[in-house]
C-alpha positions as CSV (number, residue, x, y, z in Angstrom):
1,X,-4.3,6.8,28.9
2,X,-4.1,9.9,26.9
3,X,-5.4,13.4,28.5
4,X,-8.6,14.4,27.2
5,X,-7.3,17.4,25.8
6,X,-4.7,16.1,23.4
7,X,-6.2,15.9,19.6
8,X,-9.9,16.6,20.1
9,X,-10.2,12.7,21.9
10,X,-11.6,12.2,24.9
11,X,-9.8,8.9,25.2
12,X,-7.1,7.5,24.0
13,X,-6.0,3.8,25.2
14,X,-4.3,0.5,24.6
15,X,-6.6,-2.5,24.0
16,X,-3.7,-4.8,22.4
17,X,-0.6,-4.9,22.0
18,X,1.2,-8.4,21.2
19,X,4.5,-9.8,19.6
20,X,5.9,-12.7,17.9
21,X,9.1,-13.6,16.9
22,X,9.6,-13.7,13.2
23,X,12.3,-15.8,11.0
24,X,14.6,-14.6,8.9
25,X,14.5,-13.7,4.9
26,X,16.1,-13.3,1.7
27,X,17.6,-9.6,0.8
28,X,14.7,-7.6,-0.4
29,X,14.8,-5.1,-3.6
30,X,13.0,-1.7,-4.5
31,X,11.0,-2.2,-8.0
32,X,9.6,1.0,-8.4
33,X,6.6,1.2,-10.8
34,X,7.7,1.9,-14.5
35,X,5.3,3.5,-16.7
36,X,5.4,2.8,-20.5
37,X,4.1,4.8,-23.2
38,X,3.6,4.6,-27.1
39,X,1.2,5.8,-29.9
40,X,-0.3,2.0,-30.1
41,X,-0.8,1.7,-26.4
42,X,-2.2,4.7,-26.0
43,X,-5.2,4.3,-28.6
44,X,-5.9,1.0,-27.3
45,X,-6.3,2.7,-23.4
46,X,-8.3,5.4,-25.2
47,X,-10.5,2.6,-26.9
48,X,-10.5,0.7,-23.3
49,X,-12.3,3.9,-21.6
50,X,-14.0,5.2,-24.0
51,X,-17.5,6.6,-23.4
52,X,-17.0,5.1,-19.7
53,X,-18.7,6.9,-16.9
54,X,-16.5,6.3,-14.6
55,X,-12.9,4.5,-15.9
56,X,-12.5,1.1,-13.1
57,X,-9.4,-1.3,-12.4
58,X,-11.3,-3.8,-14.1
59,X,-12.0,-2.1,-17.2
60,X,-8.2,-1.3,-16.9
61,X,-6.8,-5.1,-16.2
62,X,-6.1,-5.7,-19.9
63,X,-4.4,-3.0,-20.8
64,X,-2.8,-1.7,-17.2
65,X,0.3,-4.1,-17.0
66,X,1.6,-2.9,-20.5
67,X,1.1,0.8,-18.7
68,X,2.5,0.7,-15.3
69,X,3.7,-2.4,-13.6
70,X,6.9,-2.4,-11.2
71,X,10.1,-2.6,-12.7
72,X,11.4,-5.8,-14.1
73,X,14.9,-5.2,-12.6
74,X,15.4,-4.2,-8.7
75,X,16.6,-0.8,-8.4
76,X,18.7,-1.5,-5.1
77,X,18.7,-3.7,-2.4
78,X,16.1,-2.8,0.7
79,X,17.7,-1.6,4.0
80,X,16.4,-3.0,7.2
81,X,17.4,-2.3,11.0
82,X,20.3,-4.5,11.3
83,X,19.9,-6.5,8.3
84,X,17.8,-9.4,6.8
85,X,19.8,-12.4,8.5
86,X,18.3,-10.7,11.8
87,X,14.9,-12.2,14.0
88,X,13.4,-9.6,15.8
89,X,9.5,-9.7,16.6
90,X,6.2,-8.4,14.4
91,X,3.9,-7.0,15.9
92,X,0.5,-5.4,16.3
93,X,-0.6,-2.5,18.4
94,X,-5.1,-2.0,18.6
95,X,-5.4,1.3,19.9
96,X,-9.0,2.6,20.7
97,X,-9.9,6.0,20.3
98,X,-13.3,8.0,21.9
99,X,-14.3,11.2,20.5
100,X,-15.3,14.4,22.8
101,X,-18.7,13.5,21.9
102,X,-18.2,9.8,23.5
103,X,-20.3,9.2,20.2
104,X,-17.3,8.0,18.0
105,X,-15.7,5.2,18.6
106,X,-12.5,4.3,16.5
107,X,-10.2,1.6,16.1
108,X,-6.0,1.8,14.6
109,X,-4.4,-1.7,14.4
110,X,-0.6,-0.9,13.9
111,X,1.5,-3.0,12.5
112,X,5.4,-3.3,12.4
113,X,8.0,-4.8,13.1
114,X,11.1,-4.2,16.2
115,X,15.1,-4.0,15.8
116,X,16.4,-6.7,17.5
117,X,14.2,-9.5,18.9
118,X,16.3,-10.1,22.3
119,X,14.5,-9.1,26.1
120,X,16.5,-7.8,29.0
121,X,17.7,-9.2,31.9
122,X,15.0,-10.7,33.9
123,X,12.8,-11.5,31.2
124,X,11.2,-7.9,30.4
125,X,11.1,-6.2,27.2
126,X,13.9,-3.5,26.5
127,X,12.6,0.0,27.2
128,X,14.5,1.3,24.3
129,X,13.4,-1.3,21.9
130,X,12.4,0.5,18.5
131,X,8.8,-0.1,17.2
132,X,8.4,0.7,14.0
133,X,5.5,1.4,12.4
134,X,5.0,-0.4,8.8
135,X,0.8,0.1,8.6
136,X,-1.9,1.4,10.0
137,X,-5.4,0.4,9.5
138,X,-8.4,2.7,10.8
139,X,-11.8,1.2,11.3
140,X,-15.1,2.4,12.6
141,X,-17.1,0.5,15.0
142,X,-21.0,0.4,15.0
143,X,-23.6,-1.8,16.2
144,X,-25.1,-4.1,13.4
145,X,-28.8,-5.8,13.7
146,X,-28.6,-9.4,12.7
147,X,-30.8,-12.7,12.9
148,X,-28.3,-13.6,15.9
149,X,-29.0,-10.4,17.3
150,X,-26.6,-7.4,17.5
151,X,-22.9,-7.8,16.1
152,X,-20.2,-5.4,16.7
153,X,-19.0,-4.3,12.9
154,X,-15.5,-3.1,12.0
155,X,-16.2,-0.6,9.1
156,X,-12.6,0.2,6.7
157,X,-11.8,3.6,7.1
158,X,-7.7,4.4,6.5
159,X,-5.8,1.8,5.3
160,X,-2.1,2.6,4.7
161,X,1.0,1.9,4.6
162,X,3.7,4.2,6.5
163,X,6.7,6.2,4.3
164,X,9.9,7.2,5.3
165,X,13.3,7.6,4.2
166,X,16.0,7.5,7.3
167,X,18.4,8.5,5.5
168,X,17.6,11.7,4.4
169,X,19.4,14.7,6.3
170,X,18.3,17.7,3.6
171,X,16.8,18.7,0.7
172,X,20.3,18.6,-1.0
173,X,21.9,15.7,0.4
174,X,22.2,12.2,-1.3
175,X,19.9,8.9,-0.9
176,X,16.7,10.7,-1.9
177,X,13.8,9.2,-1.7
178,X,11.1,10.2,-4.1
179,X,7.2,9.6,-3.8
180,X,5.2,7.5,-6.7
181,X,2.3,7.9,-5.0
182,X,-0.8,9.7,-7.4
183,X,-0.4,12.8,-5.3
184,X,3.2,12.9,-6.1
185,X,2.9,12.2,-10.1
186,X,0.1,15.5,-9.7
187,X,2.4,17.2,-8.1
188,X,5.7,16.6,-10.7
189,X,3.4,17.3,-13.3
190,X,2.5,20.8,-11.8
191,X,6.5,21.0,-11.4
192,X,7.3,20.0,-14.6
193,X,4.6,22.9,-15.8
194,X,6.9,25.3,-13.7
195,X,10.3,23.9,-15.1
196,X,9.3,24.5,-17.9
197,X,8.9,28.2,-17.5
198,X,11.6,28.5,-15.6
199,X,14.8,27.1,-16.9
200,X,16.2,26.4,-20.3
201,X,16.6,22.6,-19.4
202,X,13.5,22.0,-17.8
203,X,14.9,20.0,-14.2
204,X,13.9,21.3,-11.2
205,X,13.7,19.0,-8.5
206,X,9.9,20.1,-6.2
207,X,10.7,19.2,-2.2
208,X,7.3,18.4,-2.0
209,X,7.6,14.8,-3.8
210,X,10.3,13.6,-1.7
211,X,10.7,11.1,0.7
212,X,12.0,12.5,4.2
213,X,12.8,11.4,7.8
214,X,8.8,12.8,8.8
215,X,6.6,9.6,8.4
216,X,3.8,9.9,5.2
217,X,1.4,7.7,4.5
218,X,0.6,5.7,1.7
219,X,-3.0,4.3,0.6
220,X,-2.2,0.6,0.6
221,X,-4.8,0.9,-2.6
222,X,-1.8,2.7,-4.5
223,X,0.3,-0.6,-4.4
224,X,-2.0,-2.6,-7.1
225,X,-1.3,-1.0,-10.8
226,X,-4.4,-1.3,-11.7
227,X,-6.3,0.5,-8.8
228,X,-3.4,3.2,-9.0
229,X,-3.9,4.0,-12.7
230,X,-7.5,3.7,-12.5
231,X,-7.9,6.3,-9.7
232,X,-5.2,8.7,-11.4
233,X,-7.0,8.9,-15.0
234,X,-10.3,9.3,-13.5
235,X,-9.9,11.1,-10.8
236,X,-8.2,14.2,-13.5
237,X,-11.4,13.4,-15.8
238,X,-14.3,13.3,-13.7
239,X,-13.1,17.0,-12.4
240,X,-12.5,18.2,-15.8
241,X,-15.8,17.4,-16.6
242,X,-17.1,19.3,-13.2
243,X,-14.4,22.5,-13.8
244,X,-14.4,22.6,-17.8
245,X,-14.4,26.3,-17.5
246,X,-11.6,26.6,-14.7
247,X,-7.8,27.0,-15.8
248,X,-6.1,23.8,-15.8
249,X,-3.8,24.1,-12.3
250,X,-7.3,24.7,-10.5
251,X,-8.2,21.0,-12.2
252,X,-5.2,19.4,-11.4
253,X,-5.2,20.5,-7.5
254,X,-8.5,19.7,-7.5
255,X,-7.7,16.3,-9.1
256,X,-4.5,15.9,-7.0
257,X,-6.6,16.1,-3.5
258,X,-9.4,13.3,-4.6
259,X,-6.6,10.8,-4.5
260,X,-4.6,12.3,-1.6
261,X,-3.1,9.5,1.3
262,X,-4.2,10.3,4.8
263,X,-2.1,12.6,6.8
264,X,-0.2,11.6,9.6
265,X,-1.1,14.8,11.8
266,X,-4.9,13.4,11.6
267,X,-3.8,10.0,12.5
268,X,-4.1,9.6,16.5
269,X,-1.6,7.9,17.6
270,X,0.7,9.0,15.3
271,X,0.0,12.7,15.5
272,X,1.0,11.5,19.6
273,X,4.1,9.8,18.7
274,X,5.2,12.6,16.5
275,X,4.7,14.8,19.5
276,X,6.9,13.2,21.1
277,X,9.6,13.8,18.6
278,X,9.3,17.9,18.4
279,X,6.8,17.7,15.6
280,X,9.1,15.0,13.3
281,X,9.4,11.7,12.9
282,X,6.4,9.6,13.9
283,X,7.2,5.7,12.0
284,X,9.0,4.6,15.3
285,X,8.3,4.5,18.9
286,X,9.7,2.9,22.1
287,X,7.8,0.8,25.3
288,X,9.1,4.0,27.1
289,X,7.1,6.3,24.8
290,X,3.9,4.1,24.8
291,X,3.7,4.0,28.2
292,X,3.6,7.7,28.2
293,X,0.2,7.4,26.1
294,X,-1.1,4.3,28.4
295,X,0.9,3.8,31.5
296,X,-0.6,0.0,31.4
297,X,0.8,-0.7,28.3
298,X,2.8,-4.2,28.0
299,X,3.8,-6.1,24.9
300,X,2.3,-9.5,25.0
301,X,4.7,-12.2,23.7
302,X,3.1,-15.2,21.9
303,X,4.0,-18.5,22.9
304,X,6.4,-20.2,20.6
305,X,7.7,-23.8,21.2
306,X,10.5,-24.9,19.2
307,X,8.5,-27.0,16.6
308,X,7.1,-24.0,15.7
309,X,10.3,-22.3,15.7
310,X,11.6,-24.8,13.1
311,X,8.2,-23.4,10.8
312,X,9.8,-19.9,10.7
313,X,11.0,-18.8,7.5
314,X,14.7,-18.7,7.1
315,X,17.1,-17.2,4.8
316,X,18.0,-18.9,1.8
317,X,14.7,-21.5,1.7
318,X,12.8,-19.6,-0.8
319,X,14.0,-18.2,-3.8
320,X,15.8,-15.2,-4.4
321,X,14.1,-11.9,-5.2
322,X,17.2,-10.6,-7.0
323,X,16.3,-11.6,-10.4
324,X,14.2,-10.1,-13.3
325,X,12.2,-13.4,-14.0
326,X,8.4,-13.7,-14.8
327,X,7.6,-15.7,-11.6
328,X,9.8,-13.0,-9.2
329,X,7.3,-10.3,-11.1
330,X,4.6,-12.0,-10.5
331,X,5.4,-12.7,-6.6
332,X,6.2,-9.3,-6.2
333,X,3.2,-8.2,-7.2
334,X,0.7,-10.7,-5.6
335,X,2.7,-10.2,-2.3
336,X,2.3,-5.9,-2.9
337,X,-1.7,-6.2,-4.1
338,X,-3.3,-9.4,-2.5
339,X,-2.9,-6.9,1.1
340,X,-4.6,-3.7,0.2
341,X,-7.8,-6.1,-1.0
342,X,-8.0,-8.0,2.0
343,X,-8.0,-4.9,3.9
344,X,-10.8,-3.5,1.7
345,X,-13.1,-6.1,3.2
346,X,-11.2,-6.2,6.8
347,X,-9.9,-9.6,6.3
348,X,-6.0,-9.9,8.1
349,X,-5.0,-13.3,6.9
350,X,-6.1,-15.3,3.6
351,X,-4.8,-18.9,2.1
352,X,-6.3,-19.1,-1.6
353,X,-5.6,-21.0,-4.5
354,X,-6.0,-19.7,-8.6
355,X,-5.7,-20.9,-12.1
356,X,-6.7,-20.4,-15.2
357,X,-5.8,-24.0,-16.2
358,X,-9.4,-25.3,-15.7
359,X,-11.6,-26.0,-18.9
360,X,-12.5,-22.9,-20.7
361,X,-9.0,-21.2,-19.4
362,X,-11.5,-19.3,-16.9
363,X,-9.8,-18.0,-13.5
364,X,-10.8,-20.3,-10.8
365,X,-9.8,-19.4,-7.1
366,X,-10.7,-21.1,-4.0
367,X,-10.4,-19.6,-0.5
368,X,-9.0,-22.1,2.2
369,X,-9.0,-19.9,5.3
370,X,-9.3,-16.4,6.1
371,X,-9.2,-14.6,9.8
372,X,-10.8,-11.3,9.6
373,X,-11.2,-8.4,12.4
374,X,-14.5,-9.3,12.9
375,X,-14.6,-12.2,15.1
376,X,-17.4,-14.5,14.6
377,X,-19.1,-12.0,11.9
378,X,-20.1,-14.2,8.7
379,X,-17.7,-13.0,5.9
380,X,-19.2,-15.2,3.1
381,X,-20.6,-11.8,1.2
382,X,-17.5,-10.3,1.8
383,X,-15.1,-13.3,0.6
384,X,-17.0,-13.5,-2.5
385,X,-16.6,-10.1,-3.1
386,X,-13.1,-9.9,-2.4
387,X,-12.8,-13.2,-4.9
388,X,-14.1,-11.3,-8.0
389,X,-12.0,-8.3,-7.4
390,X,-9.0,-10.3,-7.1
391,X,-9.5,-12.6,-10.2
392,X,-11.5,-9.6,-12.5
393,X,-8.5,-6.7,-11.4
394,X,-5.5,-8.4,-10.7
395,X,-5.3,-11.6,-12.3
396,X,-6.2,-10.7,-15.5
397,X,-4.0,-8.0,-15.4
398,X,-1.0,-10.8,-14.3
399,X,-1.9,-13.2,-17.5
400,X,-2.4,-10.7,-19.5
401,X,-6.2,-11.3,-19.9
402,X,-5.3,-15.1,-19.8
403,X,-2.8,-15.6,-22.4
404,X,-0.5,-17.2,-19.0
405,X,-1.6,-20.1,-18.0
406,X,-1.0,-20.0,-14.4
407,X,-1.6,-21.9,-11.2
408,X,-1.0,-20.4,-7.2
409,X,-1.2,-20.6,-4.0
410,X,-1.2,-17.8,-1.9
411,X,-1.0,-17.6,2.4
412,X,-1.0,-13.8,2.5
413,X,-0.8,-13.0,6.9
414,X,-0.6,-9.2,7.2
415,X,1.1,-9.8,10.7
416,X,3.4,-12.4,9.6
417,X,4.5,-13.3,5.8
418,X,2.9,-13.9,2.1
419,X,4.2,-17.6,1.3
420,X,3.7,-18.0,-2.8
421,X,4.1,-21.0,-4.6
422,X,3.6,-20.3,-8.7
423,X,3.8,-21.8,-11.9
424,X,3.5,-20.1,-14.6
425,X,3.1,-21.3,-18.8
426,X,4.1,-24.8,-17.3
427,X,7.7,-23.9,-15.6
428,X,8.3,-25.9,-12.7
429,X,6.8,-24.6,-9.3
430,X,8.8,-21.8,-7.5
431,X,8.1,-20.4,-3.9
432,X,8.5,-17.5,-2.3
433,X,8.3,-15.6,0.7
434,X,8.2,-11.9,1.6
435,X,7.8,-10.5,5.1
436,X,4.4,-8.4,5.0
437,X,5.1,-7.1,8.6
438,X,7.4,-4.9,6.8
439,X,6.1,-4.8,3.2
440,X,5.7,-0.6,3.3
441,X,9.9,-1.0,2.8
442,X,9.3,-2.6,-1.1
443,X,6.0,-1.2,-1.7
444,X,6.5,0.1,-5.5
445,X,5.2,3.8,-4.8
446,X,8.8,5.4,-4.0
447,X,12.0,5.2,-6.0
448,X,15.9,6.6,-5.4
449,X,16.1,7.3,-9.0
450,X,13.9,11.0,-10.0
451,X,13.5,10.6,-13.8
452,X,11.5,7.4,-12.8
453,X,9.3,10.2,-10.6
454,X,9.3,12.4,-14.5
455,X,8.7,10.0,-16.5
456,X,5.4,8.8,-14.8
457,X,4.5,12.5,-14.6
458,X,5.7,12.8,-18.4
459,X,2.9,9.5,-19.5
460,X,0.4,10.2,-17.0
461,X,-0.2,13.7,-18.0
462,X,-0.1,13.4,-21.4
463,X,-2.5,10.3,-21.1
464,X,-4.5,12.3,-19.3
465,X,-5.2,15.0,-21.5
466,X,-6.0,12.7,-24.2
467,X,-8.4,10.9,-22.4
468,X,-10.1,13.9,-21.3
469,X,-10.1,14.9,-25.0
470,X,-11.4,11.9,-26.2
471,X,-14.1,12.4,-23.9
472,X,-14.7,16.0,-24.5
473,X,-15.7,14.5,-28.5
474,X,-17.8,12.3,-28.1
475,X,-20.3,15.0,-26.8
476,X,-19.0,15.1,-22.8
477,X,-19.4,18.6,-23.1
478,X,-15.9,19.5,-21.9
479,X,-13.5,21.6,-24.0
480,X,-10.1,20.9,-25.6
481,X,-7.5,20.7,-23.1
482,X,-3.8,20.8,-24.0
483,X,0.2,21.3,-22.7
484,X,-0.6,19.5,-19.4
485,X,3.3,18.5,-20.4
């Protein structure tokens, strides 16, 4: 149990901590998001917007996959402790967290995944077996009055996944790893501001966008285009509107740090295990090093017999993810997105089906089973909720407002894996299968390549402005902003 001392907490412990043995997958690839722009497409997102409030991912579905969507073509091939032919175990970690005050109760359910799957001699886990850490999800717990009396209530408050590039030894070396996230497109914009007055070509690379060996979190939000583009464009024009009269970097830093990730040095137990590591670090830990924060810490195995054995996914029964077809872009991205909006609403495993081939080509999707970290809380409101948000966002946004017909089904486990089987404009049914205990490694909000990293900075700046702009004439009251670019 953690000293009382360490972080501001007055208590620190582990609650639960159990493992599973996984199967074995198909090579994973990168697919950055792309941005796209043109004079046509950006009049129609200015027409989209226009005289909003507020600009939404659902005002954005029709228009956000011609925008930004990830790329059609892998940009390498995902890396993964001893390779994707390997078992090893998934895992989740519930750590529980007591304020000084003893007022403040929190919850962080870690998620990841191990090296190797084997256990020492005598049937104990290795000591030295590497956890690493894929996602973390922060709730709040608070007493809720119901007809059945009081309910314990899990209430969202981080959801992300974790960011790290292993291979990175310094700022010059090779194997960069660049951000996508909003913060870093604000961030190459303000760079390519300074390029510009600095150099005669313009290119100079900002340390703060890249990827390094310290964990950094990611908002599991940022992995669904049209949340990400939503919550980049308006969060630059509602503070333009608020700071008309400020100069434009004060608006951008001020944009830049509404859609800021969590950091890791306010994350609990991650703050500990980077402690551990002289201050770096912090996406892996060992039994050795948990036992440090709860000397009573033990992985629980689950129980698997070998019929369920025979269940696990193994390499080469699901197609490949190499390709640049319409169904792998469209499992890429329900196996990215379908996450962050279960985790909006606390659910950890969903089976759905969806089409848009009933009459009237309206989306139709029902829910089959969902577990959720409420035990024996009713999620109807919620399930509903998360139902609209899925077909209104991110199915339109798939079928392109419904020109694709489409039918799926969907058995998304956060812990475990998202099994999809799709058919799309009437080609034969394809499945796949990505392991979501380690879906932080494809999420689309990094990429090796940096003019990917300028060229989002390049559209979403000068979108931006013109949105703003737009805005401004229409009797906003804002003022005429220009060379964001």
């Amino acid at each position: 149990m953690i000293p009382p001392s360490m972080y501001g907490n007055k208590q620190m412990n582990v609650v639960r901590f159990v493992m599973q043995e996984t199967g074995t997958y198909n090579t994973q690839y990168a697919r950055p998001y792309q941005t796209r722009s043109d004079p046509g497409l950006t009049n129609t997102i200015l027409e989209t917007v226009d005289q909003k409030r507020s600009i939404s991912a659902a005002a954005l579905s029709k228009v956000a996959g011609q925008f930004i969507q990830p790329s059609a073509t892998p940009e390498a091939e995902i890396q993964i402790a001893n390779g994707w032919g390997t078992k090893r175990y998934r895992f989740l970690l519930e750590i529980q967290t007591v304020d000084r005050t003893g007022l403040m109760t929190t919850k962080e359910f870690i998620a990841g995944y191990t090296d190797h799957p084997e256990i020492s001699y005598g049937g104990h886990f290795d000591p030295n077996m590497v956890f690493f850490i894929n996602a973390v999800s922060v709730t709040r717990e608070s007493r809720v009055t119901t007809p059945f009396g009081a309910q314990m209530h899990q209430s969202m408050v981080d959801s992300s996944h974790v960011l790290v590039n292993h291979q990175y030894s310094d700022l010059q070396s090779q194997n960069q790893l660049f951000g996508l996230r909003p913060e870093d497109v604000y961030d190459q914009i303000d760079n390519r501001q300074l390029s510009s007055n600095l150099t005669d070509d313009g290119f100079v690379v900002d340390g703060r966008t890249k990827i390094t060996q310290s964990a950094t979190k990611s908002k599991r939000a940022n992995a669904v285009a049209p949340v990400y583009m939503a919550n980049v464009l308006d969060s630059y024009l509602q503070t333009a509107r608020n700071q008309k009269d400020d100069a434009d970097h004060v608006i951008m830093e001020a944009a830049r740090s509404t859609v800021e990730s969590s950091s890791v040095s306010e994350d609990p137990f991650m703050a500990f295990v980077r402690s551990l590591h002289n201050g770096q670090g912090g996406q892996f830990f060992t039994l050795r090093d948990l036992q440090q924060l709860d000397p009573t810490a033990y992985p629980q195995a689950a129980p698997i017999d070998d019929k369920l054995r025979m269940q696990l996914h193994q390499a080469g029964q699901s197609q490949n993810w190499g390709g640049a077809t319409q169904e792998v872009l469209w499992a890429t991205t329900l196996a990215q997105s379908v996450p962050s909006y279960m985790l909006a609403f606390g659910i950890m495993r969903l089976i759905f089906t969806s089409t848009n081939m009933d009459i009237g080509s309206n989306i139709h999707t029902t829910v089959a089973n969902v577990r959720s970290f409420d035990q024996g809380v009713d999620k109807s409101r919620e399930i509903q909720a998360l139902i609209f948000r899925l077909e209104t966002e991110l199915l339109k946004n798939l079928s392109q407002h419904n020109l694709l017909s489409f039918g799926l089904e969907m058995d998304c486990d956060l812990l475990g894996e998202s099994k999809m089987y799709l058919q799309i404009n009437g080609q034969p049914v394809e499945y796949f299968c990505m392991p979501s205990f380690c879906d932080a490694l494809m999420a689309p909000v990094t990429t090796r390549n940096y003019l990917t990293l300028d060229n989002a900075a390049n559209d979403f700046g000068s979108l931006m402005t013109k949105v703003y702009e737009n805005d401004a004439a229409h009797g906003a009251g804002g003022i005429m902003r220009t060379g964001l670019i």
